[in-house]
C-alpha positions as a Python dict, from the first residue, in 0.01 Angstrom:
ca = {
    (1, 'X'): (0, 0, 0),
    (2, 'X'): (-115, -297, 194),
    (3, 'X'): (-507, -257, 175),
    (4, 'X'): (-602, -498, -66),
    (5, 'X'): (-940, -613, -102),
    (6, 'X'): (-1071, -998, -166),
    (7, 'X'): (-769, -1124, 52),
    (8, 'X'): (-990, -1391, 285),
    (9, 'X'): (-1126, -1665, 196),
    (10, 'X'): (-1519, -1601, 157),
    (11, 'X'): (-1436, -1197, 160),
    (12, 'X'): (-1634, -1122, -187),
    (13, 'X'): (-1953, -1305, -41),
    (14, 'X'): (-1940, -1080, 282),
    (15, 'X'): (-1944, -757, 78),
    (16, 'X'): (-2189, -860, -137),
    (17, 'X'): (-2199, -811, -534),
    (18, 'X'): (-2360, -444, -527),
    (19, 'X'): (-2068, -327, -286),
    (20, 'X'): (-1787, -492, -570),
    (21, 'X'): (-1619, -180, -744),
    (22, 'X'): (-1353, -289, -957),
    (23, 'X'): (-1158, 6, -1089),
    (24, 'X'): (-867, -100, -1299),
    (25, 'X'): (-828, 56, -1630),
    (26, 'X'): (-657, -37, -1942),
    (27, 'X'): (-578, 183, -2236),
    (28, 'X'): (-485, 210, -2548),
    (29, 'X'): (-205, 475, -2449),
    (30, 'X'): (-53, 639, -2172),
    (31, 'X'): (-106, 1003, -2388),
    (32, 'X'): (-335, 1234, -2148),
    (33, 'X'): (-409, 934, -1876),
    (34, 'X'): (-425, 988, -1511),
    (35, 'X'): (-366, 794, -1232),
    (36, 'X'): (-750, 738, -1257),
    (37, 'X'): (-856, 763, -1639),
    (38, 'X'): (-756, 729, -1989),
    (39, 'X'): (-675, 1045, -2149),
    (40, 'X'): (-999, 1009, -2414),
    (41, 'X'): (-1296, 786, -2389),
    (42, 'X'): (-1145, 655, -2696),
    (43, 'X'): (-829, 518, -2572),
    (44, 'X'): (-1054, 280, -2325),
    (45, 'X'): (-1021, -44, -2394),
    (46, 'X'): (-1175, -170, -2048),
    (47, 'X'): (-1293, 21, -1739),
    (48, 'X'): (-1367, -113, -1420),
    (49, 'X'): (-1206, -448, -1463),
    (50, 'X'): (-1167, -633, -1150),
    (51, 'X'): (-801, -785, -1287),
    (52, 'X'): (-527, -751, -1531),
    (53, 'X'): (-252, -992, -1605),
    (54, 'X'): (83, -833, -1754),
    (55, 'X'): (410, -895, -1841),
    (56, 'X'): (686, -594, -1878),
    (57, 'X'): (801, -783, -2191),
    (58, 'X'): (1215, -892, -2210),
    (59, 'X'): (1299, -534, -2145),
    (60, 'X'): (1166, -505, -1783),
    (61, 'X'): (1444, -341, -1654),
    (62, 'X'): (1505, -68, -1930),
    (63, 'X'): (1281, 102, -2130),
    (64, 'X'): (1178, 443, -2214),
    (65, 'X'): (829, 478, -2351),
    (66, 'X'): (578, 665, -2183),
    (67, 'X'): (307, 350, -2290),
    (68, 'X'): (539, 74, -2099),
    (69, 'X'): (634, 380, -1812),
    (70, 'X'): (271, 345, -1775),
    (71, 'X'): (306, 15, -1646),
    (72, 'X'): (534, 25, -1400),
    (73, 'X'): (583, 266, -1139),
    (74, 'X'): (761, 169, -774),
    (75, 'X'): (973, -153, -715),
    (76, 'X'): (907, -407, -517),
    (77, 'X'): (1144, -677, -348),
    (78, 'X'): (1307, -821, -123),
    (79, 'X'): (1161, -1137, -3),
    (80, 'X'): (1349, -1472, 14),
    (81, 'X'): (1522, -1366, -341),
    (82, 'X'): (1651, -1023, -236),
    (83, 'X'): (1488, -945, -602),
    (84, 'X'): (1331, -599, -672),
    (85, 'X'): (1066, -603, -947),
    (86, 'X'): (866, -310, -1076),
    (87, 'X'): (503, -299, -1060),
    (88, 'X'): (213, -108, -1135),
    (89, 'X'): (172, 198, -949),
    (90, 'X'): (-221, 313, -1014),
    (91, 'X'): (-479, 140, -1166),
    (92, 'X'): (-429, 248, -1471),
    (93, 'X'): (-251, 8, -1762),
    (94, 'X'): (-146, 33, -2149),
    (95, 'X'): (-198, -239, -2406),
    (96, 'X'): (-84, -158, -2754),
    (97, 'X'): (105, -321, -3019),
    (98, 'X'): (460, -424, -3006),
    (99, 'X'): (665, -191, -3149),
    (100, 'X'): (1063, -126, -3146),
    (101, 'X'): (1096, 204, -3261),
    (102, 'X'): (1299, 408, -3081),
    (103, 'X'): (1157, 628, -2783),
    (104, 'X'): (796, 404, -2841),
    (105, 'X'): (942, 69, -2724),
    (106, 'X'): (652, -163, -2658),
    (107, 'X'): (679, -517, -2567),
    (108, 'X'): (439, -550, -2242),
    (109, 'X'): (161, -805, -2278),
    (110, 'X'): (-203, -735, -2075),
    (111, 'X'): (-501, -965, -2016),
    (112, 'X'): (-792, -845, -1816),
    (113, 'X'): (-1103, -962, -1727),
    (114, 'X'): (-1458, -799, -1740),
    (115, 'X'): (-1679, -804, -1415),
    (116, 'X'): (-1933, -963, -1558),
    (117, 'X'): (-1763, -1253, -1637),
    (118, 'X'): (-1560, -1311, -1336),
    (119, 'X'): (-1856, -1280, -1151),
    (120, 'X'): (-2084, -1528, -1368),
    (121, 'X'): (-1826, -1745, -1300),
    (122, 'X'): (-1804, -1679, -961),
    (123, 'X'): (-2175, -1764, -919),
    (124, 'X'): (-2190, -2084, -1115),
    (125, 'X'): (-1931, -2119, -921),
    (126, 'X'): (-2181, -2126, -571),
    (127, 'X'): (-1900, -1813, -452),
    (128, 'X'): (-2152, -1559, -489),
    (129, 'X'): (-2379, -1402, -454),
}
């Protein structure tokens, strides 16, 4: 949508830490999740994670499974390339498995980080507080 957060240089120390509210989400299905929440507190596998790192897998371009659907959600593009890519369309994510059976497809690959890391790191760092 545009109005991303921690875009300028210094941006995070401005804010301040109490005022940092990450609110990505990963999963461990898309079964009962909203654009907001896992479906269970069991299916949680990190809340409030200020970043995830994915890849749709080789099929990025076809797939069927509501886990990897999860995902993905609008296409992007354009640019220099003329290339549309599909992205994540809420803050929600699934990491699972791989799997190849039919109708659960799962190849994606997820990496986030916890808070409390990135911002112990950030402070050794002299970036915050």
């Amino acid at each position: 949508n545009g109005d991303w957060d921690f875009t300028t240089a210094g941006e995070m120390q401005t804010i301040t830490m109490p005022a940092l509210l990450p609110d990505l989400v990963v999963c461990s299905t898309a079964t009962g999740a909203s654009a907001t929440t896992c479906g269970t507190a069991n299916a949680t596998l990190a809340a409030q994670s200020p970043a995830v790192l994915y890849s749709l897998g080789n099929d990025w371009t076809d797939f069927s499974s509501p886990d990897q659907n999860e995902n993905v959600g609008v296409n992007i593009g354009g640019g220099p390339s003329g290339s549309t890519y599909p992205v994540a369309a809420n803050v929600v994510f699934v990491s699972r498995g791989p799997s190849d059976r039919s109708g659960q497809e799962f190849d994606d690959q997820l990496r986030w980080l916890s808070a409390n890391g990135l911002y112990g790191s950030l402070v050794g760092a002299g970036r915050l507080p």
